[in-house]
N, C-alpha and C positions, 0 to 999 in steps of 0.2 A: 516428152514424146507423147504424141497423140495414140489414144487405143482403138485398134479393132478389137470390137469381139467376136469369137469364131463360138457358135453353139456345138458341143459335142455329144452328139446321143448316140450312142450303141442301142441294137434292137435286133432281137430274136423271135422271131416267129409270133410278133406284134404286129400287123399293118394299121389293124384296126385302132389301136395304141398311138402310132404316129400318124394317122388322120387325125385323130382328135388335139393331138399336140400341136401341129401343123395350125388345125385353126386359130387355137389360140395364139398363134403367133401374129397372124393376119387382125388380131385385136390390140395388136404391141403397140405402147405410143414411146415412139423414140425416133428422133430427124437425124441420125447418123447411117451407113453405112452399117450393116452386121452381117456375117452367113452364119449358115445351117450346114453342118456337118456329120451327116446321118452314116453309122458305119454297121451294114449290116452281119451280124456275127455266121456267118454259116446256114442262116435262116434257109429254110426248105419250102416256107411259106413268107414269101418275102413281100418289103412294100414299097419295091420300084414305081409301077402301077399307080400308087397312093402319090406318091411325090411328084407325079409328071402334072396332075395336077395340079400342083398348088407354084409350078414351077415361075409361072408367068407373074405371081405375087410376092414369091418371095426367092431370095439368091439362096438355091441349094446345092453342095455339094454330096453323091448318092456314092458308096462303095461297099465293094460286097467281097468279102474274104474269107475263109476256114473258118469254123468255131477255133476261138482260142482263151472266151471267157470274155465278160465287160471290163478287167481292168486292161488286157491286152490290145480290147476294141478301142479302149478310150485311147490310150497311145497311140493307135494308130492313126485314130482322126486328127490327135492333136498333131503327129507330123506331120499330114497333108492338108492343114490350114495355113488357110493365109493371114490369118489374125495373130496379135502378140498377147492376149489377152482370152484364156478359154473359159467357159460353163459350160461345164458336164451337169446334166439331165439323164436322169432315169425316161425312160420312152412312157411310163406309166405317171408322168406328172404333165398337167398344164400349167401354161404361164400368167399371171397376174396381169393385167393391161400398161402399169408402170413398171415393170420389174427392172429396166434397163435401166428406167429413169432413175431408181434408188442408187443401183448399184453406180450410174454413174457420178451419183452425188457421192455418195459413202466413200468412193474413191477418192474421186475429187478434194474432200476434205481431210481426209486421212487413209493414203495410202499403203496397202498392204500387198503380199505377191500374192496369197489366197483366203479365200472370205467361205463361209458356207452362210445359205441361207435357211430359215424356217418353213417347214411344211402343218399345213392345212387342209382340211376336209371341207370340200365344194361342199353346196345345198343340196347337189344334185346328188351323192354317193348313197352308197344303199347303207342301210346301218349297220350292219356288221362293217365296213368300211370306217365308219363314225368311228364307232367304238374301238376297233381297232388302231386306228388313227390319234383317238383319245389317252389309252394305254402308252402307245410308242412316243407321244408327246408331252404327256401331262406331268409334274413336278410331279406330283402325289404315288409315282409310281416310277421306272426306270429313267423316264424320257430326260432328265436335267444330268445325266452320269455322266454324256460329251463333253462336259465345263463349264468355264463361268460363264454366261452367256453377254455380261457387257466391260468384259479386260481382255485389256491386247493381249493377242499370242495364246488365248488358253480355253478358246473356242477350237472346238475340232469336229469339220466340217464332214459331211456326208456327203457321196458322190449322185443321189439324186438330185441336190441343189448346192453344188461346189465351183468358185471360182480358182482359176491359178493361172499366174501367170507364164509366159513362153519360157522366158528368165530360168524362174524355178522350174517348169517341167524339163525344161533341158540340163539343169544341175541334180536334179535327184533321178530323172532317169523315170517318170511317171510311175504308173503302180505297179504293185508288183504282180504274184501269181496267184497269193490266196484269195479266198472267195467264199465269203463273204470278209472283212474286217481288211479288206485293201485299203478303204479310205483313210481310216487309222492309225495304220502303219506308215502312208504316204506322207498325214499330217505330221506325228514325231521324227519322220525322216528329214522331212521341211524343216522345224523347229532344232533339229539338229544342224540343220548347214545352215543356219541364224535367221530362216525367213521366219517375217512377221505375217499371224493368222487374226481374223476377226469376223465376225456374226455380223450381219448386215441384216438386221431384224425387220424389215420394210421389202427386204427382195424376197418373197415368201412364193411360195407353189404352191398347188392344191395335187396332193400325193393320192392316185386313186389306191394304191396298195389292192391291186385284185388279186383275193384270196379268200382258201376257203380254213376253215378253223386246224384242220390238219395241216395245208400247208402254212399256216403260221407260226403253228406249233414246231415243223418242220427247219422251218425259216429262222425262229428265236433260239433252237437247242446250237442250231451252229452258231448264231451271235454268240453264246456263252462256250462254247467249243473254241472260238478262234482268240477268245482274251488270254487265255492263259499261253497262249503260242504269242500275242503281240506281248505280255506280260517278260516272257521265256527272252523274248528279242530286244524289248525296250526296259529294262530292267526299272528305271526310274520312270514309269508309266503307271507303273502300280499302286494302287487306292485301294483301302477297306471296302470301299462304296461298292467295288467290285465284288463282292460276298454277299451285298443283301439280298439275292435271290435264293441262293444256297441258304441260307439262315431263315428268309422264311420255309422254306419245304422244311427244313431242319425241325420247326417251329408246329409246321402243320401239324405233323407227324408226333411229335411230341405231345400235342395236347390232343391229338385222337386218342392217343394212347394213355391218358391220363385223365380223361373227360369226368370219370368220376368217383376222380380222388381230388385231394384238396387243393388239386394244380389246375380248380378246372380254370383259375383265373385268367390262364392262359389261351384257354379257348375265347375267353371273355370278349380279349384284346385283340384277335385277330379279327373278332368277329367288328369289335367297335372300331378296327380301322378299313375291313372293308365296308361298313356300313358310311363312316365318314367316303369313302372313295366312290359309291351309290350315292350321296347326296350330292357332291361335287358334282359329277357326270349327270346327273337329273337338273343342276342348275345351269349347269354349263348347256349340255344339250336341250333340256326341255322334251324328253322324252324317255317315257317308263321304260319301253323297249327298248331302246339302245342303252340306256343305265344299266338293265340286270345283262347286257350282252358285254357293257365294261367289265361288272363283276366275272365275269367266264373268260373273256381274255385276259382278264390281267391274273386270274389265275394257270392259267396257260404261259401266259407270259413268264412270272415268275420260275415252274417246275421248268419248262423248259429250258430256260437261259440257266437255272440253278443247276439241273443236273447236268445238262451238256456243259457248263461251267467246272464241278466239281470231276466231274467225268474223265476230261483232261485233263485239268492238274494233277491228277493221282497219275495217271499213263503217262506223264512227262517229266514226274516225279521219280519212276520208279524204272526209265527208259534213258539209255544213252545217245537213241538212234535221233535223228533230226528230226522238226515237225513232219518234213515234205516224207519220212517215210513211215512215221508213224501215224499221222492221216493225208494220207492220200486224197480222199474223198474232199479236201479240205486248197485242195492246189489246181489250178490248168498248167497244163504243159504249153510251152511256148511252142 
């Protein structure tokens, strides 16, 4: 059976967002058939206006409905495509010139019902973007906990650069209600009704991630807030790996506190593996100012995934009540 693919972007109070996404589609090289299916969440500030635009270049489909959250948005899009084949896009990523072309080879030779692909940091992003971009991707720090990035089934894709098929969205019932860590849960719901997942390392996005260091900080305590709820749900989901951030704050802490007594060797070590994480990011990027802006976010990164990590596993530990009512903050209501 031949694929449509249908683009699925949910967007909130982004125009400017999807103008720039837009373009980069008008750079796509692919000789098939595809839409664009833009599902605006409730937006107050919408980008109807934006897509009339670009309507003559490329086949869009526009809807606009209640806020109900981006994993409710993305089900919605996905039922009103006409494609058998979706890609869900965050509204903050542009597309690569071959992206299609990868995914359709990657298919092509080795079929799965959903793929996630890798994200990138344009030339053009500001550095604080870099860097943060650098942190949330790079081995040396959180960014490789998703899986093994080249074995079947054990890549678990993110819904900024995620394929799935019609197939599977229709047997699992698309995402669920939490927000942030829906993709997650989607992906072992998948792997639970037997579909095969895989990384498709060539179909890559450039993630602008626009934010400001609060809301990152913001952004990451819930990443570590919501494992221990998919942990709670997918019982054999669970990995040590998921503790390195709690272990380092654990660690910080520890050797402030012991700085000078004979444990300063502890201080030694964190220092020589953020100095190691400064070198990396200095050769990687080629830039002194975004390297000391890695070291800042990836300490950011760690307290906040660690303690919003730890945070919840004690209140889930010590609570009979269900996630949905012991974080709220944590669900949309359908």
């Amino acid at each position: 059976m031949s694929r449509l693919y249908s683009f699925i972007v949910p967007v909130y109070n982004r125009p400017n967002e999807i103008d720039e996404l837009l373009k980069s589609f008008i750079s796509l090289k692919f000789d098939k058939p595809y839409e664009i299916v833009i599902v605006e969440d409730g937006s107050t500030l919408t980008c109807e206006h934006i897509i009339k635009a670009f309507n003559k270049f490329l086949n869009i489909a526009y809807y606009y409905k209640a806020n109900s959250g981006p994993g409710d948005s993305r089900n919605y899009g996905m039922s009103k495509a006409k494609g058998n084949y979706y890609i869900i896009l965050d509204s903050d990523c542009l597309l690569t010139e071959n992206y299609l072309i990868e995914v359709e080879k990657s298919l092509n030779h080795l079929y799965v019902d959903f793929f996630g692909g890798p994200d990138t940091a344009h030339p053009s992003f500001s550095p604080l973007q870099k860097a943060i971009n650098f942190v949330m991707t790079s081995f040396i720090s959180t960014g490789g906990i998703r899986g093994h990035k080249n074995a079947l089934n054990k890549f678990q894709p993110r819904s900024f650069n995620m394929g799935i098929s019609k197939e599977a969205f229709l047997a699992s019932k698309g995402f669920g209600t939490i927000h942030p860590g829906e993709d997650p849960d989607l992906t072992l719901r998948l792997w639970n009704l037997g579909y095969n997942s895989k990384l498709i390392d060539k179909a890559s996005v450039f993630h602008k991630r626009r934010i400001s260091w609060q809301k990152f900080y913001q952004q990451v305590y819930k990443f570590g807030s919501v494992r221990p709820i998919l942990n709670f749900w997918h019982p054999d989901s669970k990995k040590l790996t998921y503790w390195l951030p709690t272990t380092y704050v654990i660690l910080v802490i520890i050797a402030l506190v012991t700085l000078g007594t004979q444990f300063k060797w502890l201080a030694v070590l964190l220092l020589t593996y953020n100095a190691l994480v400064f070198v990396l990011a200095l050769v990687t990027m080629r830039n002194v100012l975004i390297a000391l802006q890695v070291i800042v976010a990836l300490q950011i990164q760690f307290f906040a995934y660690g303690i919003g990590f730890l945070k919840s596993t004690i209140i889930l530990s010590l609570n009979k009540k269900s996630p949905e009512a012991l974080f709220p903050h944590l669900f949309f209501k359908k």
